[in-house]
Every structure is written in C-alpha cells, then in structure tokens.
N, CA and C atoms as an extended XYZ file, in Angstrom:
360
Properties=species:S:1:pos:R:3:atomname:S:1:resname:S:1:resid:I:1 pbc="F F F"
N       -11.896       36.292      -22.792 N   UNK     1
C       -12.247       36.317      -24.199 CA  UNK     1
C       -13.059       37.569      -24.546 C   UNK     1
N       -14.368       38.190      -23.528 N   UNK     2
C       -14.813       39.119      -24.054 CA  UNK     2
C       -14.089       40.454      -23.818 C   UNK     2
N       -12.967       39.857      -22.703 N   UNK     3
C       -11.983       41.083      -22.846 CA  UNK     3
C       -11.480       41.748      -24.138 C   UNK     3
N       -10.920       40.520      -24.763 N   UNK     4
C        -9.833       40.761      -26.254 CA  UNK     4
C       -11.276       41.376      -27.207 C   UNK     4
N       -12.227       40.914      -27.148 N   UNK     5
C       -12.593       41.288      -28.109 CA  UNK     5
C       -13.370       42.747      -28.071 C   UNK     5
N       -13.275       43.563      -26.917 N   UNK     6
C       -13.688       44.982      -26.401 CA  UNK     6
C       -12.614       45.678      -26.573 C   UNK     6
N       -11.346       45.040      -26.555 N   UNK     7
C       -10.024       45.565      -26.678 CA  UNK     7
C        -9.799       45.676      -28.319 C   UNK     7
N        -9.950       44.827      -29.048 N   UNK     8
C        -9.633       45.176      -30.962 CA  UNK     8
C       -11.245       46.210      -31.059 C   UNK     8
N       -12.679       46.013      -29.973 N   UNK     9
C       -13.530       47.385      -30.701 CA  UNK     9
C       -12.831       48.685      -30.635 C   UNK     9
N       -12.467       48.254      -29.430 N   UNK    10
C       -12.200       49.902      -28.952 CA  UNK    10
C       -10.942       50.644      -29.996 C   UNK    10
N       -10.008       49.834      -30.188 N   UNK    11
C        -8.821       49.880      -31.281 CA  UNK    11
C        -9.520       50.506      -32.355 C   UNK    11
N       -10.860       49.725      -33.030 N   UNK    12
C       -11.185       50.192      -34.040 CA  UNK    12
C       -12.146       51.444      -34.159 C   UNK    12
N       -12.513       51.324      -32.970 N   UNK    13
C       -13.390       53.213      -32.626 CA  UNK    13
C       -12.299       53.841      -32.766 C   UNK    13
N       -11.005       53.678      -31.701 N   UNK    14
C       -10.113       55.033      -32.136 CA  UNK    14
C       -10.201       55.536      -32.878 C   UNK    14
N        -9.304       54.397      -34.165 N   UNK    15
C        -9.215       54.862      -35.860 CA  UNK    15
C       -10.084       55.869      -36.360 C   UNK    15
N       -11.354       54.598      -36.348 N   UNK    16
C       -12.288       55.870      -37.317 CA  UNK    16
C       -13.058       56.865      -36.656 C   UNK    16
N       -12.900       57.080      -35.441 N   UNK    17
C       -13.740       58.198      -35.111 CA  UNK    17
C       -12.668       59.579      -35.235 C   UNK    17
N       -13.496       60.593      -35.805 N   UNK    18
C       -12.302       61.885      -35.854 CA  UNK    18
C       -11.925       62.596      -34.861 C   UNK    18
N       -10.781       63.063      -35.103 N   UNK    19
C       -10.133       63.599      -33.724 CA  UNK    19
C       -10.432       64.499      -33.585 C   UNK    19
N       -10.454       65.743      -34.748 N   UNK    20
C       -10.118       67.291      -34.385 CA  UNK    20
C       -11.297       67.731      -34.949 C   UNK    20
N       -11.627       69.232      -35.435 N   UNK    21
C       -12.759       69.828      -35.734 CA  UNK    21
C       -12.168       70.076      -37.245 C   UNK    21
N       -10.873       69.651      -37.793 N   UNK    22
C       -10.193       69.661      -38.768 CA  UNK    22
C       -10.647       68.735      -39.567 C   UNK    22
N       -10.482       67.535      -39.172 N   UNK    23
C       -10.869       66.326      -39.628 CA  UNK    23
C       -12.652       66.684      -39.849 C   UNK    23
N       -13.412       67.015      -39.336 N   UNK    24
C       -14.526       67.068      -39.442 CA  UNK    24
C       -14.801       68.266      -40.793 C   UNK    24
N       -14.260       69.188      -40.864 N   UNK    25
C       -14.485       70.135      -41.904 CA  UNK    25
C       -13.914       69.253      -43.417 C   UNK    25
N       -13.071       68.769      -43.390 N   UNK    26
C       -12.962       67.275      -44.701 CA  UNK    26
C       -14.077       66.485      -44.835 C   UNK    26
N       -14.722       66.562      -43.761 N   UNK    27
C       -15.782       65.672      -44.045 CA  UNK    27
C       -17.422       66.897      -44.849 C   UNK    27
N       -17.213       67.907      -44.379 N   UNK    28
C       -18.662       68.635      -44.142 CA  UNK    28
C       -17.950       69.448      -45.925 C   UNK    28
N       -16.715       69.159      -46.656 N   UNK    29
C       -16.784       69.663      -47.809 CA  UNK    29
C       -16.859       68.784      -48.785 C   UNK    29
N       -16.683       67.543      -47.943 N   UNK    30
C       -17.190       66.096      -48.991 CA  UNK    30
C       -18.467       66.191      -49.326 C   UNK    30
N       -19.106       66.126      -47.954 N   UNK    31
C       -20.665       66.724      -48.038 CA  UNK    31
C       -21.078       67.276      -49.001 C   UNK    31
N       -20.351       68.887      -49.017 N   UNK    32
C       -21.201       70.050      -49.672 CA  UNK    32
C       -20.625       69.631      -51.473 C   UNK    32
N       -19.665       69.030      -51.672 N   UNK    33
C       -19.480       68.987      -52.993 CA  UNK    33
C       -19.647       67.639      -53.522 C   UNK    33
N       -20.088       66.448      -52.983 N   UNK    34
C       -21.353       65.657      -53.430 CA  UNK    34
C       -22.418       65.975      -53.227 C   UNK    34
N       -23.077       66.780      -52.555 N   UNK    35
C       -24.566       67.687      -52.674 CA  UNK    35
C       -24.539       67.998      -53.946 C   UNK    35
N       -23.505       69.381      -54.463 N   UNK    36
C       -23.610       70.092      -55.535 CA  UNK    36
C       -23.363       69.182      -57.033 C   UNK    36
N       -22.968       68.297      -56.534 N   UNK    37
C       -22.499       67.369      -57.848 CA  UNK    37
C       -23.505       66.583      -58.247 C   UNK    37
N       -24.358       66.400      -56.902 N   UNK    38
C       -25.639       65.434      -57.500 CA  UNK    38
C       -27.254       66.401      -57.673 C   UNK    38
N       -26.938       67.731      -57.471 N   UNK    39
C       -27.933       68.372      -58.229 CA  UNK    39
C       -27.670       68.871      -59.277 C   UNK    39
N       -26.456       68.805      -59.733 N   UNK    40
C       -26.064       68.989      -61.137 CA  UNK    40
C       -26.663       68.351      -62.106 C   UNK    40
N       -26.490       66.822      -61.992 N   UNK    41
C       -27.176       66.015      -62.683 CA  UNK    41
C       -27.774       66.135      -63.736 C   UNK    41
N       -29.078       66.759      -63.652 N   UNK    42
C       -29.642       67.041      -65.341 CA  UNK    42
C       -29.093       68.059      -65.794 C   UNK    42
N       -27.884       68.650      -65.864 N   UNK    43
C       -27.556       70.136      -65.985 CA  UNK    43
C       -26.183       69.623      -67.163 C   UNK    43
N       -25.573       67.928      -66.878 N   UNK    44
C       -24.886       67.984      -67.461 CA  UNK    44
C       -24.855       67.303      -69.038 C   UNK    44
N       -23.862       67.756      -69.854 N   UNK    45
C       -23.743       67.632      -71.367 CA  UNK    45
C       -23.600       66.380      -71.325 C   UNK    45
N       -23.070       65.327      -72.761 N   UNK    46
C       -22.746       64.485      -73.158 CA  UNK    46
C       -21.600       64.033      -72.642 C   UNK    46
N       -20.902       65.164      -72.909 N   UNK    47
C       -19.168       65.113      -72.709 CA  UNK    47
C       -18.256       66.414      -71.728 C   UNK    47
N       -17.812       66.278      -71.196 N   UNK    48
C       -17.257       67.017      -70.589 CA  UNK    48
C       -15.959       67.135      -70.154 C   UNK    48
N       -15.219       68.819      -70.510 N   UNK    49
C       -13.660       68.764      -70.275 CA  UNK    49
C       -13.202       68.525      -69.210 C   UNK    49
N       -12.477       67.153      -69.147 N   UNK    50
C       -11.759       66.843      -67.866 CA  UNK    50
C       -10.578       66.309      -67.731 C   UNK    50
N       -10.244       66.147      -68.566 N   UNK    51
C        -8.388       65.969      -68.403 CA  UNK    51
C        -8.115       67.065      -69.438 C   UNK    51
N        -7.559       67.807      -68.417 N   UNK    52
C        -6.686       69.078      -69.091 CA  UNK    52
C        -5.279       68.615      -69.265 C   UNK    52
N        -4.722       67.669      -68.976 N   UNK    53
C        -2.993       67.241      -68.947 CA  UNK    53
C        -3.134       66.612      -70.911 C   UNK    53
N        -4.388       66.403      -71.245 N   UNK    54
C        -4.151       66.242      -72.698 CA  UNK    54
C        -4.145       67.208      -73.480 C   UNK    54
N        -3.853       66.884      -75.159 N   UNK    55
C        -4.351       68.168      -75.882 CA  UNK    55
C        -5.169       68.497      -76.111 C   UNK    55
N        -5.171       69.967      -76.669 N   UNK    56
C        -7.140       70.240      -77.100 CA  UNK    56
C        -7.785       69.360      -78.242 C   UNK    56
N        -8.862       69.231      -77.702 N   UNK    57
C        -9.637       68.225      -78.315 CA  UNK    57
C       -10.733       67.412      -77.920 C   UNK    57
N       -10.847       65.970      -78.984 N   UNK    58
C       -11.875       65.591      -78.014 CA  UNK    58
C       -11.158       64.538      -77.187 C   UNK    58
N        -9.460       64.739      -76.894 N   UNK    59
C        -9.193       63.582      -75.985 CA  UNK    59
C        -9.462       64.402      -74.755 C   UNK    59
N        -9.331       65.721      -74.919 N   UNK    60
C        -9.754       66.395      -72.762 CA  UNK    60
C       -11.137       65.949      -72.940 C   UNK    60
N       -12.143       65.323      -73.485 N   UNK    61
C       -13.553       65.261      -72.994 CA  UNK    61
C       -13.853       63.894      -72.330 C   UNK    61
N       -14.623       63.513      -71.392 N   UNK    62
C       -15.157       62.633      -70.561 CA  UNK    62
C       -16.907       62.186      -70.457 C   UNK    62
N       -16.606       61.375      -69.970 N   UNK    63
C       -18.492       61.432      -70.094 CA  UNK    63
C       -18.667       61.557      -68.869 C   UNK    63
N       -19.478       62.547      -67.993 N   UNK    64
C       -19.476       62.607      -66.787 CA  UNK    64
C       -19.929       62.134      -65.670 C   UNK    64
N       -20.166       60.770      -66.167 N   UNK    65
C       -19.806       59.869      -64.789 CA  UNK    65
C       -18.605       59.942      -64.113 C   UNK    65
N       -17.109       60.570      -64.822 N   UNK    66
C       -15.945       60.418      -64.758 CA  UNK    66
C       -16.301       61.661      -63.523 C   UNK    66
N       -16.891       62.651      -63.125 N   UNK    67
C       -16.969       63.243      -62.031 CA  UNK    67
C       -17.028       62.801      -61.045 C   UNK    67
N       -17.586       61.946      -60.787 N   UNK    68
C       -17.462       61.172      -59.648 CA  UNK    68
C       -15.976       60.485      -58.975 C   UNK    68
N       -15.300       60.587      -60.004 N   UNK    69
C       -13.965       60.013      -59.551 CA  UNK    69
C       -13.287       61.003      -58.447 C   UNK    69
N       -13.648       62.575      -59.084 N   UNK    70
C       -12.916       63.434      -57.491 CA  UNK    70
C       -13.486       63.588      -56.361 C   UNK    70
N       -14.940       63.045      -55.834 N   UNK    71
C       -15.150       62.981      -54.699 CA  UNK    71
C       -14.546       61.446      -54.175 C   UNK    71
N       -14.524       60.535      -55.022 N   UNK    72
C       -13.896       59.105      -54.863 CA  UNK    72
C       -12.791       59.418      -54.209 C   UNK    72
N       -11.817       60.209      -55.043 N   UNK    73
C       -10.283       60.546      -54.571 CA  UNK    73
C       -10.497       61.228      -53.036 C   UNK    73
N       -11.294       62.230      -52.941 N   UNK    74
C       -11.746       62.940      -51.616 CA  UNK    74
C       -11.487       61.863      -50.498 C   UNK    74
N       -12.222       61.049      -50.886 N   UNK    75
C       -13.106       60.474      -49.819 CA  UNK    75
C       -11.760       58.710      -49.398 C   UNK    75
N       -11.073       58.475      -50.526 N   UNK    76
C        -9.659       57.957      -50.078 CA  UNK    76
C        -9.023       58.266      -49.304 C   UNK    76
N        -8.450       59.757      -49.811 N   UNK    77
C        -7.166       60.698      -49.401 CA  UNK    77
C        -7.678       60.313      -48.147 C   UNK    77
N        -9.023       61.086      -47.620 N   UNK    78
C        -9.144       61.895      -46.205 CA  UNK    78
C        -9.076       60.486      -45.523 C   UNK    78
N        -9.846       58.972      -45.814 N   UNK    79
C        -9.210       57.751      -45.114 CA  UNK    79
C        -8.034       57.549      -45.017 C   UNK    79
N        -7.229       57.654      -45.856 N   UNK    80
C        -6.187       56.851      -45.479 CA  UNK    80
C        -5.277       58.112      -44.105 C   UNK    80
N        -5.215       59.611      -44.810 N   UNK    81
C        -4.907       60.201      -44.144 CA  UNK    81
C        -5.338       60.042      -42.018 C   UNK    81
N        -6.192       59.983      -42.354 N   UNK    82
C        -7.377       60.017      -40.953 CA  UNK    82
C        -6.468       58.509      -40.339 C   UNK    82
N        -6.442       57.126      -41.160 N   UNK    83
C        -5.668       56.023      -40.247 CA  UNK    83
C        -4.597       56.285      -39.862 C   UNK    83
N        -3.654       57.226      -40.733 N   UNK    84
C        -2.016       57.477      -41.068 CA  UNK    84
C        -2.435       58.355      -39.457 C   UNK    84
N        -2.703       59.247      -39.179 N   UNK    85
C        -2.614       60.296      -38.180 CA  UNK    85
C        -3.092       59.596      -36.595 C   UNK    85
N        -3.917       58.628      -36.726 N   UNK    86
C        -4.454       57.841      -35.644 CA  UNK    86
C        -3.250       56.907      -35.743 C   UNK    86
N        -2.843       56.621      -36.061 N   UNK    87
C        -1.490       55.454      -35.586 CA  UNK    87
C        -0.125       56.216      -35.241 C   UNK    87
N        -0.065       58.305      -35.225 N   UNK    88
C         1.046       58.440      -35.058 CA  UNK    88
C         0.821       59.226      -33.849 C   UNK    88
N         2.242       59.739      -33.068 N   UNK    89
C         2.400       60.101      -31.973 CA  UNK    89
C         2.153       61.685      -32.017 C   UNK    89
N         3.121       61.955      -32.664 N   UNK    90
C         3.485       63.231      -32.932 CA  UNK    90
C         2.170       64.193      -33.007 C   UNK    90
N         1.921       65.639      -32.409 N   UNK    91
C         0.348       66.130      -32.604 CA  UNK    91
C         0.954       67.182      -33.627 C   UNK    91
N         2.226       67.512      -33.816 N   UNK    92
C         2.737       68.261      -35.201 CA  UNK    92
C         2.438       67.297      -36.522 C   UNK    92
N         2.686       66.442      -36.740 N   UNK    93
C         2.338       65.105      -37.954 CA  UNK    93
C         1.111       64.727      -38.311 C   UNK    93
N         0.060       64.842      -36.732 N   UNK    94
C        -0.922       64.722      -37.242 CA  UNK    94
C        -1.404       66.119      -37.563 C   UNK    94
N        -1.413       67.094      -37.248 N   UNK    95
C        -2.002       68.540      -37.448 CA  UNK    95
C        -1.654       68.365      -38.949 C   UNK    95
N        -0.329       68.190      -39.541 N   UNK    96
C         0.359       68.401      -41.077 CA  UNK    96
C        -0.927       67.928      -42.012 C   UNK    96
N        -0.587       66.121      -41.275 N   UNK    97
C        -2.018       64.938      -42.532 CA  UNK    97
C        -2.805       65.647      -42.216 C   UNK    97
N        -3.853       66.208      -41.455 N   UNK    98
C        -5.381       66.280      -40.847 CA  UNK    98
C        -5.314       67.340      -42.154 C   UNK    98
N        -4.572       68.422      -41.645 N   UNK    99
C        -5.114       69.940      -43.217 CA  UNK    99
C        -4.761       69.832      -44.337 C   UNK    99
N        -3.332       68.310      -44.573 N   UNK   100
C        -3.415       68.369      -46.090 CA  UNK   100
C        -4.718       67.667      -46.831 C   UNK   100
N        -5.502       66.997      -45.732 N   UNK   101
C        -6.717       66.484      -46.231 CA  UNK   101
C        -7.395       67.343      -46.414 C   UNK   101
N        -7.513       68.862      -46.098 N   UNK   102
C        -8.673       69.591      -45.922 CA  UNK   102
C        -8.653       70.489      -47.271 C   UNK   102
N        -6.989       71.167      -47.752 N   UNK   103
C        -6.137       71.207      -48.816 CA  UNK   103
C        -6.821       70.809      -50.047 C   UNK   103
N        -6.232       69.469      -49.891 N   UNK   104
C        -7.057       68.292      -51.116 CA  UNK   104
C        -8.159       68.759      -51.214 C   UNK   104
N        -8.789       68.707      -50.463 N   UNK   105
C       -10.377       69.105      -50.241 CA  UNK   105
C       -10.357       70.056      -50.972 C   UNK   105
N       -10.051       71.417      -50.452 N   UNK   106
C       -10.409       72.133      -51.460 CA  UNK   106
C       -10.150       72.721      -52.598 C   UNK   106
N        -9.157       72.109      -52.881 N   UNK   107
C        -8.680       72.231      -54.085 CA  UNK   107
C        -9.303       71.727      -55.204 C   UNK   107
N        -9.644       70.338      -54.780 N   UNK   108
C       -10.616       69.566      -55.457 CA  UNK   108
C       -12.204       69.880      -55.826 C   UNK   108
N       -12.655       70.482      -54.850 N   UNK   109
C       -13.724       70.927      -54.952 CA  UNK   109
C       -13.482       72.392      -55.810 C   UNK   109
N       -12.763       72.695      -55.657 N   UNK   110
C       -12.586       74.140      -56.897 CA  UNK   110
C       -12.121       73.574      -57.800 C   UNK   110
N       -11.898       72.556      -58.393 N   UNK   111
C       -11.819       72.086      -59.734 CA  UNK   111
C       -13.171       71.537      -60.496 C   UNK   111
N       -13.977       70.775      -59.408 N   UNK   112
C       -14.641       70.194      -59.787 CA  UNK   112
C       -15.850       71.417      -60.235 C   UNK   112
N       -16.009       71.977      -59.136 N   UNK   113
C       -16.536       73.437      -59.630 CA  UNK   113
C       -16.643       74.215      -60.870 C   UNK   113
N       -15.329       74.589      -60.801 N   UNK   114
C       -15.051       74.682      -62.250 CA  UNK   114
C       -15.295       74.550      -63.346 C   UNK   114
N       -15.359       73.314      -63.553 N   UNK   115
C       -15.559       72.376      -64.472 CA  UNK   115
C       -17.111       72.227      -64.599 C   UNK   115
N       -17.762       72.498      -63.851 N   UNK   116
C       -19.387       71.793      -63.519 CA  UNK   116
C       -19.645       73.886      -64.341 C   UNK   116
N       -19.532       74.750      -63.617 N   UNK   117
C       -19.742       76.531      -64.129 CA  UNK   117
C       -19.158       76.159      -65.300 C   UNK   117
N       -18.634       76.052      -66.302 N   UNK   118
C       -18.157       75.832      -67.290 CA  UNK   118
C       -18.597       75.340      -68.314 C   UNK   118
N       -19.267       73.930      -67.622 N   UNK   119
C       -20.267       73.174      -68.835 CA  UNK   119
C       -21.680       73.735      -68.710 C   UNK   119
N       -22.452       74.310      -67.607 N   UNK   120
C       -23.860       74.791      -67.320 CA  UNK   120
C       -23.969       76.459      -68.122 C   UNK   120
C-alpha cells in the first residue's frame, strides 16, 4: 500500500517539476512581468486600451483589473503546455511545447508592456 502511494507521488513530481532551463525561463518572465504589473499599480488610469480587435472608442477601453487576465493566460498556457510535454515521448515535441510557452511569453509580455508605456 505505501508502495502505490510513493508510486502516484512520484508520477506527480514528474509532471510538475520542470525539465529544461527552457521551461524555467517561462517561469522567470512570468515573474518579471507580474513584478512590473504590480508596481504599476498606482500609475494606472480609470480605463484602459485593451481590446484593440474593437473599434475606436470607448468599447477598446477596460478597467484595469482586466490586466491581469494576460499573466492569467501566461500562467495556463505554460501549465497545460509543461503537462502536455511531460506525458510525451518525443524530445523534438517537447522542445516545440517548452518554447512555444516561452513565445507566448513574450509576446505577451510585450503587449502588456505596451499597453502599461502607453497609459503612464
């Protein structure tokens, strides 16, 4: 019995512990762009442009709690990615998921950026 149950920990260390130094740099830009997002804080307006897929106006404006939603997305992607790559064989498949998380990453963080230089 205390076999099985050292056998599903260890299962579950695999998962979440990171593999590469890849996986770890997704993590250290989650870091740096919830740092910068939460010393922003008193810096930001009422409203702020954040859906650009609308027209001009006040439907692109948000109230910026809605910032928080792209480190949210960050911090999904790079999970689910991180389980998807620990359950596969292939070290080409996982190399692909591991940097499109890093990708996301920074892409995201240069939006959010953006957007934050923009309203300050």
């Amino acid at each position: 019995m205390l076999l099985q149950k050292d056998t599903k920990y260890m299962y579950l260390v695999r998962i979440l512990r990171p593999s590469n130094p890849i996986a770890l740099l997704s993590l250290v830009i989650l870091i740096l762009l919830t740092s910068y997002l939460i010393s922003r804080v008193e810096q930001y307006p009422p409203e702020i442009p954040l859906w650009y897929s609308r027209v001009w106006g006040p439907e692109r404006l948000a109230n910026p709690f809605w910032l928080w939603l792209i480190p949210t997305l960050m911090v999904l992607v790079l999970i689910v990615n991180h389980i998807i790559s620990k359950m596969l064989v292939s070290t080409n498949l996982i190399r692909i998921i591991t940097w499109s998380s890093v990708i996301f990453g920074v892409i995201l963080s240069y939006s959010l950026i953006k957007i934050l230089l923009l309203v300050s």
